[in-house]
C-alpha positions as CSV (number, residue, x, y, z in Angstrom):
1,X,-32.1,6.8,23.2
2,X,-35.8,7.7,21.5
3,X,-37.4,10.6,23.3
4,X,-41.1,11.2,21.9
5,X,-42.1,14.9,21.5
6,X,-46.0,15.1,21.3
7,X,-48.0,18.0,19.5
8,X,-50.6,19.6,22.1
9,X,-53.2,18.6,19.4
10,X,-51.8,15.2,19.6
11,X,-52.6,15.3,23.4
12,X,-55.7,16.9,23.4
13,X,-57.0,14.2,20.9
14,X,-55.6,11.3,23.3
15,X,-57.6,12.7,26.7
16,X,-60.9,13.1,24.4
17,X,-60.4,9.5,23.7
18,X,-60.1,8.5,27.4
19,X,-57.0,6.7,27.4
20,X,-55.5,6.7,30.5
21,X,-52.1,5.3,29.6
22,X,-49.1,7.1,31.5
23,X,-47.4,9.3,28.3
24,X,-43.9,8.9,27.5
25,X,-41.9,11.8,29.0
26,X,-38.5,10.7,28.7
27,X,-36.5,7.7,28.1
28,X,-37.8,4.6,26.6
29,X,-41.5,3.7,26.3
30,X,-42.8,1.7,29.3
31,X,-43.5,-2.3,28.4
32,X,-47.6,-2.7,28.8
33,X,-46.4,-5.5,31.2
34,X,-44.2,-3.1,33.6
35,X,-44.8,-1.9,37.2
36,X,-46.3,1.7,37.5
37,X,-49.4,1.8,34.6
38,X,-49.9,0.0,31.6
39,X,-49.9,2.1,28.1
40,X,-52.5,1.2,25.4
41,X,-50.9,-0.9,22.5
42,X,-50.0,1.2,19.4
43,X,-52.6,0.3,16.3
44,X,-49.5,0.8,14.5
45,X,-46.9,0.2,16.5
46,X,-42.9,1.0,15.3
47,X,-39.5,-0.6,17.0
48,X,-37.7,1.4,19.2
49,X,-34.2,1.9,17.1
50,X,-32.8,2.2,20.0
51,X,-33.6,-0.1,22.7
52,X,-31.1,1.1,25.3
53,X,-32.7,1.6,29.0
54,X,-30.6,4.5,30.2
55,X,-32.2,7.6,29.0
56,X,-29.8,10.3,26.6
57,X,-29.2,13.2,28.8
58,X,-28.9,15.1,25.6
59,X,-32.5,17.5,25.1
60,X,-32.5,17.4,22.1
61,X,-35.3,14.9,20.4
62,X,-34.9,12.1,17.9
63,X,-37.6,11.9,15.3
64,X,-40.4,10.8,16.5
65,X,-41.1,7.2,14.9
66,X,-45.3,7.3,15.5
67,X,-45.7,10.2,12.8
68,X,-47.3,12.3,14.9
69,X,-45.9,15.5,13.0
70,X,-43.9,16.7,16.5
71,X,-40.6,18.2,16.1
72,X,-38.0,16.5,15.1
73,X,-34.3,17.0,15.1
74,X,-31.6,15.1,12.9
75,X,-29.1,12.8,14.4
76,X,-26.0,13.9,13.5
77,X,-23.9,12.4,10.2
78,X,-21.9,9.7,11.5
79,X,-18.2,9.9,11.9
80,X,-15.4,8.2,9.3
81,X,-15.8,5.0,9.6
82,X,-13.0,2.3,8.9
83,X,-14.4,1.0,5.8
84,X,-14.8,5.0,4.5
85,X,-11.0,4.2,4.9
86,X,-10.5,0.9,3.3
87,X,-13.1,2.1,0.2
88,X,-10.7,5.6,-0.4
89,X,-7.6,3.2,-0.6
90,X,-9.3,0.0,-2.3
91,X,-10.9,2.1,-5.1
92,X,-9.0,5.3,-5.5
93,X,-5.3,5.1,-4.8
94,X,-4.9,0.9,-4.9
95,X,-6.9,-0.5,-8.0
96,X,-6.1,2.7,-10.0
97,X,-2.2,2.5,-9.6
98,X,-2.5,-1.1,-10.6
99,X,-4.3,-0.3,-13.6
100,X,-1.7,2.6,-14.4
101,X,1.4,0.4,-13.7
102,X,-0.2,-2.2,-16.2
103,X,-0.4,0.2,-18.9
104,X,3.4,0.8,-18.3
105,X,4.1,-2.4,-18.4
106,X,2.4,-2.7,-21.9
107,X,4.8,-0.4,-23.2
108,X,7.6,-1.4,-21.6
109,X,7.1,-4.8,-22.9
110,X,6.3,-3.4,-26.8
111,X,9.5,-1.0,-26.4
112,X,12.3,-4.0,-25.2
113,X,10.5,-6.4,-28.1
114,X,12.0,-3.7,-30.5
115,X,15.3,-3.4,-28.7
116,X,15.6,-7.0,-28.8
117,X,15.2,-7.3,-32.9
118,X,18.0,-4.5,-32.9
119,X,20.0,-4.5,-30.3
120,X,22.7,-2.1,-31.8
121,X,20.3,0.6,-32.2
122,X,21.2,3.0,-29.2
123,X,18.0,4.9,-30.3
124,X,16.2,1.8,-29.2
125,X,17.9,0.7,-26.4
126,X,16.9,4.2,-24.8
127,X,13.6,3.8,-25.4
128,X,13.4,1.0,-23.5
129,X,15.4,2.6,-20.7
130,X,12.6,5.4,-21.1
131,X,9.8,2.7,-20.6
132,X,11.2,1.1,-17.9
133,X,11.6,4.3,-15.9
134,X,8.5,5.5,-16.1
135,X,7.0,1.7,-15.1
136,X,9.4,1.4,-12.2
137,X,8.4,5.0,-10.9
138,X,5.1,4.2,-11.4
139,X,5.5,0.3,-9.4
140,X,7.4,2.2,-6.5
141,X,3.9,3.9,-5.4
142,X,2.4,0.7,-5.3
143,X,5.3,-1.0,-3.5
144,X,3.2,0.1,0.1
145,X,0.3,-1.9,-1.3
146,X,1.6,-5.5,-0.9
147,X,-2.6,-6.4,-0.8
148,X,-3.8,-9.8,-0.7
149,X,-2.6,-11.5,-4.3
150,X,-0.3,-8.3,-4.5
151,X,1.8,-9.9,-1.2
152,X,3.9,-12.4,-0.6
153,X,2.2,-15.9,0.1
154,X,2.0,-16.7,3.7
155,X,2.8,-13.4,5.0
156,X,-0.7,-11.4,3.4
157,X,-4.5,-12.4,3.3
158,X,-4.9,-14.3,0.0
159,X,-1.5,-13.2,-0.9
160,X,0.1,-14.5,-4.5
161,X,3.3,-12.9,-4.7
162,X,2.5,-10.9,-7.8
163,X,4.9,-8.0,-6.0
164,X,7.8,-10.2,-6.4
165,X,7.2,-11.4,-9.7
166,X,7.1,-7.7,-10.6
167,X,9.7,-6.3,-8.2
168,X,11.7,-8.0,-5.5
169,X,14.4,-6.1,-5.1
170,X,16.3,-6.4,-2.5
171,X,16.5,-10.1,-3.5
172,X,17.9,-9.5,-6.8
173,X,21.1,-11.5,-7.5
174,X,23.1,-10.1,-10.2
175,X,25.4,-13.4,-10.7
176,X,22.7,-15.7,-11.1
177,X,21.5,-13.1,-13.5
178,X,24.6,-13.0,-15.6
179,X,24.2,-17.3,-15.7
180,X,20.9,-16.8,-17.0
181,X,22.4,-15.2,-19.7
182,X,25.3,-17.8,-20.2
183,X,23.1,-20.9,-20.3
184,X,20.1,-19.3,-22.3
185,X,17.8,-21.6,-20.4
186,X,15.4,-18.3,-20.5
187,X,15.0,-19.6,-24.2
188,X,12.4,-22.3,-22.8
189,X,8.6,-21.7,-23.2
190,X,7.8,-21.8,-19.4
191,X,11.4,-21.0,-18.0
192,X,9.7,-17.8,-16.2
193,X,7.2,-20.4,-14.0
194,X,10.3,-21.9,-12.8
195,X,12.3,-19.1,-12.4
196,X,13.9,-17.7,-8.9
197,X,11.9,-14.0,-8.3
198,X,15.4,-12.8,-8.0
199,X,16.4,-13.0,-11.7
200,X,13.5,-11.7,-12.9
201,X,10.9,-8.9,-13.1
202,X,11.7,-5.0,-13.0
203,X,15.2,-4.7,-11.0
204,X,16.7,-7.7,-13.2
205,X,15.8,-5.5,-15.9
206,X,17.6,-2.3,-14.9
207,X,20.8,-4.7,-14.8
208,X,20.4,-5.9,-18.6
209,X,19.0,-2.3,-19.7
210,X,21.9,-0.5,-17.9
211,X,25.1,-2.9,-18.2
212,X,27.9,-1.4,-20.4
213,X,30.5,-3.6,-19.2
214,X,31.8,-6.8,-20.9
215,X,32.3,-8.6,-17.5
216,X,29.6,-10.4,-15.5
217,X,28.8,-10.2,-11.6
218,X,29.9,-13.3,-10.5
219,X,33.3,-13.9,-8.3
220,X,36.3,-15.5,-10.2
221,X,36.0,-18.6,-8.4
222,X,32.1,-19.2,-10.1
223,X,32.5,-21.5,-13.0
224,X,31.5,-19.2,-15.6
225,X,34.8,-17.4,-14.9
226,X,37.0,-20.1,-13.7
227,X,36.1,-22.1,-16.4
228,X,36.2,-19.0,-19.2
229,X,32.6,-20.2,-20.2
230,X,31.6,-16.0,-20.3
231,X,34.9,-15.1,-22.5
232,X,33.9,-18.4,-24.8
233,X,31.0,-17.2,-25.3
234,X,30.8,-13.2,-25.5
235,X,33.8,-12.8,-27.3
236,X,32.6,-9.3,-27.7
237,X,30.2,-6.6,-26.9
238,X,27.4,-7.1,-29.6
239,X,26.9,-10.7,-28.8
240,X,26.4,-10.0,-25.2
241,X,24.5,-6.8,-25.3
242,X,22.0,-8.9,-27.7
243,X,21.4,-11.7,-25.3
244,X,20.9,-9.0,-22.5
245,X,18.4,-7.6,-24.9
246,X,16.7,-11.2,-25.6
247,X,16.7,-12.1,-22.1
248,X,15.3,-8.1,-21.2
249,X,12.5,-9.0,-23.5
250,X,11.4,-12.2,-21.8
251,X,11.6,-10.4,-18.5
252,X,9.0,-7.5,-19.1
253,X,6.6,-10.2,-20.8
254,X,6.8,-12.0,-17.3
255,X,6.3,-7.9,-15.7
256,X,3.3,-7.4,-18.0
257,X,1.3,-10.6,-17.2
258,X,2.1,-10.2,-13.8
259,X,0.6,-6.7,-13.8
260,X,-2.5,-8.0,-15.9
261,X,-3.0,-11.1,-13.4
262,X,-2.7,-8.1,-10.6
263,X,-5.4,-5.7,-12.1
264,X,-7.7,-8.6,-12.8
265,X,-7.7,-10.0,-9.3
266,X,-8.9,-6.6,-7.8
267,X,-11.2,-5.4,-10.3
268,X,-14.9,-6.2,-10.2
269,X,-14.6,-7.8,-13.4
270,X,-12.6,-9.9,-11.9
271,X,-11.8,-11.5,-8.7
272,X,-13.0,-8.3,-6.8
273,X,-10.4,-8.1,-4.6
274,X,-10.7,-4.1,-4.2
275,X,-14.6,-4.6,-3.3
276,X,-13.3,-7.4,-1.0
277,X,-10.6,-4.6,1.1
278,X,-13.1,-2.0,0.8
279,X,-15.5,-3.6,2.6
280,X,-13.6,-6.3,4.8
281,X,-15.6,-9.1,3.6
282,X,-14.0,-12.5,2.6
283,X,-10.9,-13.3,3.0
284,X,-11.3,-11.0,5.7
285,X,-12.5,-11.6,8.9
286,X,-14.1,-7.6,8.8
287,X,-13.3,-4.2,8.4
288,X,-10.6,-4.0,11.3
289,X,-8.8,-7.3,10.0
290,X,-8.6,-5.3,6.5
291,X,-7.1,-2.4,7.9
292,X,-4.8,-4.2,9.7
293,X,-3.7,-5.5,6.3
294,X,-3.2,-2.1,4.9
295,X,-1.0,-1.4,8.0
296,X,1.2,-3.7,7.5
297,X,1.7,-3.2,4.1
298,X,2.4,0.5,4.9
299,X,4.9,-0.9,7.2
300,X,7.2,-0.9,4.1
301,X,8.5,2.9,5.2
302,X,9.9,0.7,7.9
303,X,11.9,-2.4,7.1
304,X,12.2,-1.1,3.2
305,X,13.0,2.6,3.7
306,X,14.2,3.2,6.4
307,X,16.0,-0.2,6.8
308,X,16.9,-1.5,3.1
309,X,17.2,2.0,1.3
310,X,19.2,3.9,3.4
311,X,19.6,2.0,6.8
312,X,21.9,-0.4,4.7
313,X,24.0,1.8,2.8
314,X,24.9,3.4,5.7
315,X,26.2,0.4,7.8
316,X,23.5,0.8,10.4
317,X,21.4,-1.9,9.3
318,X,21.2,-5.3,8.6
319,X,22.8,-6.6,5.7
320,X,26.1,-4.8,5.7
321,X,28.9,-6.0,7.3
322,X,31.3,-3.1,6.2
323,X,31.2,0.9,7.4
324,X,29.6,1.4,4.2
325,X,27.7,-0.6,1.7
326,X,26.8,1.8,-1.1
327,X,26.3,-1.2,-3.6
328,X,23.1,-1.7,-1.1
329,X,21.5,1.0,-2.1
330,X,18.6,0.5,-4.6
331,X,18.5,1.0,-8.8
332,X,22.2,1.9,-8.4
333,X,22.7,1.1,-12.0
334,X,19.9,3.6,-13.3
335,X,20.6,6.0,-11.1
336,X,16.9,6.4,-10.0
337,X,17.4,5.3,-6.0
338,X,16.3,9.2,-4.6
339,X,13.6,9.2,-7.3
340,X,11.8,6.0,-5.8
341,X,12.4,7.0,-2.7
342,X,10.2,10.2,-3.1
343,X,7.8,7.9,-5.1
344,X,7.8,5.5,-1.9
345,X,6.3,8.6,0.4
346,X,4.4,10.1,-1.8
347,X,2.3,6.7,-1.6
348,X,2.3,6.8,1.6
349,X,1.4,10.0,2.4
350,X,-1.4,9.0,0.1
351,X,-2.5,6.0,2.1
352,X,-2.3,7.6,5.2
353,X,-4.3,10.4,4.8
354,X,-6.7,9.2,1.9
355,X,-5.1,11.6,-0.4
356,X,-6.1,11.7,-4.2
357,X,-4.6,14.5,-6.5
358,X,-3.8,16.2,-3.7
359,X,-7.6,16.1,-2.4
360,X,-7.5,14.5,1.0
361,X,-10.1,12.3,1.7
362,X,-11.1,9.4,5.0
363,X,-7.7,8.4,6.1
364,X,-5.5,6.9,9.4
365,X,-5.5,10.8,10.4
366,X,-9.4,11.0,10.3
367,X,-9.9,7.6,12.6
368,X,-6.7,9.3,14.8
369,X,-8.7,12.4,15.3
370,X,-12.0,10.6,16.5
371,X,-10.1,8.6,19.3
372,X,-8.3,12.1,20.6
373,X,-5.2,11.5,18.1
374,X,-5.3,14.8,16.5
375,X,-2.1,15.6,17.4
376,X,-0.3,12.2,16.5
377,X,-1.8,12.7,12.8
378,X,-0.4,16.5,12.7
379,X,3.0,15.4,13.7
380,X,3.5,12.6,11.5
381,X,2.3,15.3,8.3
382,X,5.0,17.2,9.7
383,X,7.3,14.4,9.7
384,X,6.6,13.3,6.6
385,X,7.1,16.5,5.1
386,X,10.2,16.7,6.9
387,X,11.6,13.6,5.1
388,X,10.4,14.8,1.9
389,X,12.7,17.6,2.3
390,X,15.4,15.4,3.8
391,X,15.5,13.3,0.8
392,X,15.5,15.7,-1.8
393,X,18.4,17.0,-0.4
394,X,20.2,13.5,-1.4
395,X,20.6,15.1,-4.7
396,X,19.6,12.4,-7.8
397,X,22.5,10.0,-7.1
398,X,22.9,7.9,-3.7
399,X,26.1,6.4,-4.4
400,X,27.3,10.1,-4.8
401,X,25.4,11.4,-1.9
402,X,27.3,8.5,0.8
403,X,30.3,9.6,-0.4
404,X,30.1,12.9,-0.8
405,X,28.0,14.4,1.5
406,X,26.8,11.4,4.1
407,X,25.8,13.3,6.5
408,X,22.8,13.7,3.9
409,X,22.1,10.1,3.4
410,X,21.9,10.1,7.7
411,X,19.8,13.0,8.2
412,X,17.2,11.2,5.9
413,X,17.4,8.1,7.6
414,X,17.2,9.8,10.6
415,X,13.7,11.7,9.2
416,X,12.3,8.6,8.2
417,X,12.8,7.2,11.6
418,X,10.8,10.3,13.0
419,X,7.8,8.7,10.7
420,X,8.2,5.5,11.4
421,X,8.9,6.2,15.6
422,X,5.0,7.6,15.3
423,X,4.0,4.8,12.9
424,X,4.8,2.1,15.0
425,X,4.0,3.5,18.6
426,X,1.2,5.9,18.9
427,X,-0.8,5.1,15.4
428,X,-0.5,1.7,16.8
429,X,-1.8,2.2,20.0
430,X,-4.3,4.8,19.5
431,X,-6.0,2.4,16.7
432,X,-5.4,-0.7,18.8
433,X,-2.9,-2.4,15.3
434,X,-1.7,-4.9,14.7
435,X,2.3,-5.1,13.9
436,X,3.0,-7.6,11.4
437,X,5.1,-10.6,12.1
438,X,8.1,-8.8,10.0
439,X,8.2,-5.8,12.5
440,X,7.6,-8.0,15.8
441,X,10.2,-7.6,17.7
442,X,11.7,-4.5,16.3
443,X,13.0,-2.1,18.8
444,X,14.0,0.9,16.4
C-alpha cells in the first residue's frame, strides 16, 4: 500500500493555487469519480504500484511516486525467492559438475585407449583404474541431479537418459557383460546405440578394469559355460584380459559422448537447459514445477541410499531375499562403495542448502526459514552431519564392514533414514512438494 508524505512547501503551494481537492492522508488515492470530494487530475499523473484498497498499517512511507521531494523510506530487499534457488543449483553446483565429470571422462577415455593397445602393461592398466576413479567420484555428486536430459525418459521433464548411459548401476548385469565379451558383438560401429544401459557405461567398467579372475559371472547352466564356449575361447589370461581391455575402451567412448551430449544440453551454447531450470521456463510449467524437479531428483538419498546402498545389503530392503546380500552393495569390485557414498551427501548437502566451496548460498533451508521452517532446516544439517559421521565409520570397505562390524553398516542406514524421515515429511509439507511417482507410496 502507497501512502504519500507531502512537504509543507508542497502544501503551502497547493492552497495558494486554490485547489480544493481532499489530500491524500492515508491509504490509496481517492478515484476523481468516488463519493466524498473529487481530487484534481495529476498533470503528470503516475500508477499506483500498488493498487490494493486496504490501507498498510505499517507508518512507515513508500516513496512517494509524484516527486515531490517528501521523505521516502525503502521497501525492504525481497526475500529468497525459488528461482534464487533453482539459479544457485542450475549454474553453480549442476552445469559445473557436468562440465568437470566431462573432463574426466576425456581422460578416462585417452587412459583405457592406451590400456587397450597394451593390455599386459600393469603400469597401464592402473592408470586407467586411476582415471576411472576419479570420474566415477566425480559422476557420484552428480548422481542427485538426474535433470531433464540428465533423467530417465518418462520419469523427468525433457528427460534423455544420459544418467544411465553414464551410470546405471544398480542395473548392471555382470553375465550379460561377460557375453559381451564372448561374442565380440561390441566390435560393431553402432553396437553402443543398441546396447542394454546395463552392460555399459561407468559400473560395467569397474567389472573389466577390476576382474582378475579367469571365470565369467554367468551360472553353469548359461550356454557360455555349459557349452565351454568361455574355456574355447580364453584359453588363458592374456587373451581375456585383452578383450576386457578392448571392450573397456569402447565403453568410456560411450561415457565420454554421453558426458559431452550432457554438458551441451545445459549450457547456453547449447540447448540451455541450466538457463531453462534456473528460471522455470520451458519445459517447465514455472519456477515451482522446476523445483519440484530438483526434489525429486534429490530424492535419490532415498530409494538409492538409503534403500539400494545400504538398505539392500543389509536384508532390509527390496532386492534381497537372503539375511544378507553383501554382493548388493555398490563398486564392490573397486572397493570404492563408502567413498561414493560420502560423495552422494556431500551433493546433497550441496543442493540443499545452495552450498559452493563451502560458501552457502539460496537453498531449501532459506525458503524453510521464510514459511517458519527454521527448525526443520537446522535438524536435517544436523542429520546430515550425523550420517557423514555414520558412514565414515564404515571404514573404506562395505563388504568388510557387513561382516565385520554390521552394526556399522545399520547405524548408517539408520542415519540416513533420520535425513530422509525430514526429507520426505516436513520439507514436503512446509514447501507444499511434490513426491515423485518412485516414492509414492513409500511408508519408510
Amino acid at each position: 500500500m502507497i501512502r504519500y508524505v507531502i512537504p509543507l512547501i508542497a502544501l503551502v503551494g497547493l492552497l495558494a493555487s486554490g485547489c480544493d481537492s481532499a489530500l491524500p492522508t492515508g491509504g490509496s488515492t481517492p478515484d476523481s469519480g468516488s463519493m466524498g470530494g473529487t481530487m484534481s487530475p495529476d498533470p503528470d499523473p503516475q500508477p499506483d504500484p500498488d493498487p490494493a484498497p486496504n490501507p498498510d498499517p505499517d507508518p512507515d512511507p513508500d516513496p512517494d511516486p509524484m516527486g515531490m521531494g517528501g521523505a521516502v523510506v525503502p521497501e525492504p530487499e525481497p526475500g529468497i525467492q525459488i528461482t534464487d534457488v533453482l539459479s544457485r543449483i542450475a549454474n553453480d553446483l549442476v552445469l559445473p559438475t557436468f562440465v568437470r565429470f566431462a573432463e574426466k571422462a576425456a581422460v578416462l577415455e585417452t587412459t583405457t585407449d592406451e590400456w587397450a593397445a597394451a593390455p599386459m602393461d600393469a603400469t597401464l592398466r592402473e592408470a586407467a583404474r586411476t582415471a576411472w576413479i576419479e570420474a566415477v567420484y566425480t559422476w557420484q555428486h552428480a548422481e542427485l541431479m538426474q535433470l531433464g536430459p540428465a533423467g530417465a525418459d518418462g520419469k523427468r521433464i525433457e528427460g534423455d537418459d544420459l544418467r544411465d548411459r553414464i551410470y546405471s548401476w544398480p542395473e548392471t548385469r555382470m553375465c550379460r557383460i561377460d557375453q559381451s565379451l564372448l561374442s565380440a558383438e561390441f566390435r560393431e560401429a553402432d553396437w553402443l546405440d543398441g546396447a542394454l544401459f546395463e552392460v555399459q557405461g561407468l559400473d560395467a567398467m569397474e567389472y573389466l578394469l577390476y576382474a582378475e579372475q579367469a571365470q565369467n559371472s554367468c551360472p553353469a547352466a548359461v550356454r557360455i559355460n555349459r557349452d565351454g564356449l568361455w574355456e574355447d575361447e580364453f584359453s588363458d589370461m592374456p587373451s581375456l584380459t585383452a578383450r576386457r581391455a578392448e571392450l573397456s575402451a569402447v565403453l568410456a567412448g560411450g561415457v565420454r559422448e554421453a558426458a559431452t551430449e550432457l554438458v551441451t544440453a545445459f549450457s547456453v551454447d547449447g540447448g540451455n537447459f541450466a538457463g531453462a531450470l534456473a528460471n522455470g521456463t520451458e519445459p517447465y510449467e514455472g519456477a515451482k514445477n522446476a523445483l519440484n524437479e530438483v526434489y525429486a531428483a534429490l530424492f535419490y538419498v532415498d530409494k538409492l541410499i538409503k534403500d539400494a546402498k545400504l538398505g539392500r545389503p543389509l536384508g532390509i530392503a527390496e532386492g534381497c531375499d537372503d539375511d544378507r546380500c553383501p554382493e548388493a552393495f555398490e563398486s564392490r569390485h573397486s572397493g570404492r562403495g563408502a567413498a561414493h557414498l560420502l560423495a552422494n551427501l556431500d551433493s546433497f548437502e550441496a543442493m540443499f542448502f545452495g552450498t559452493v566451496d563451502g560458501v552457502a548460498g539460496p537453498g531449501f533451508d532459506d525458503l524453510l526459514e521464510a514459511k517458519d521452517g527454521a527448525a526443520v532446516a537446522a535438524r536435517m544439517a544436523q542429520n546430515i552431519a550425523a550420517a557423514r559421521t555414520a558412514i565414515e565409520a564404515l571404514g573404506d570397505n562395505l563388504g568388510t564392514a557387513l561382516t565385520e562390524t554390521p552394526e556399522n553398516v545399520e547405524s548408517a542406514h539408520s542415519a540416513i533414514k533420520s535425513v530422509t524421515d525430514d526429507f520426505k515429511g516436513d520439507v514436503v509439507t512446509i514447501l507444499d512438494l511434490e513426491v515423485p511417482r518412485e516414492g509414492s507410496g513409500d511408508s519408510d
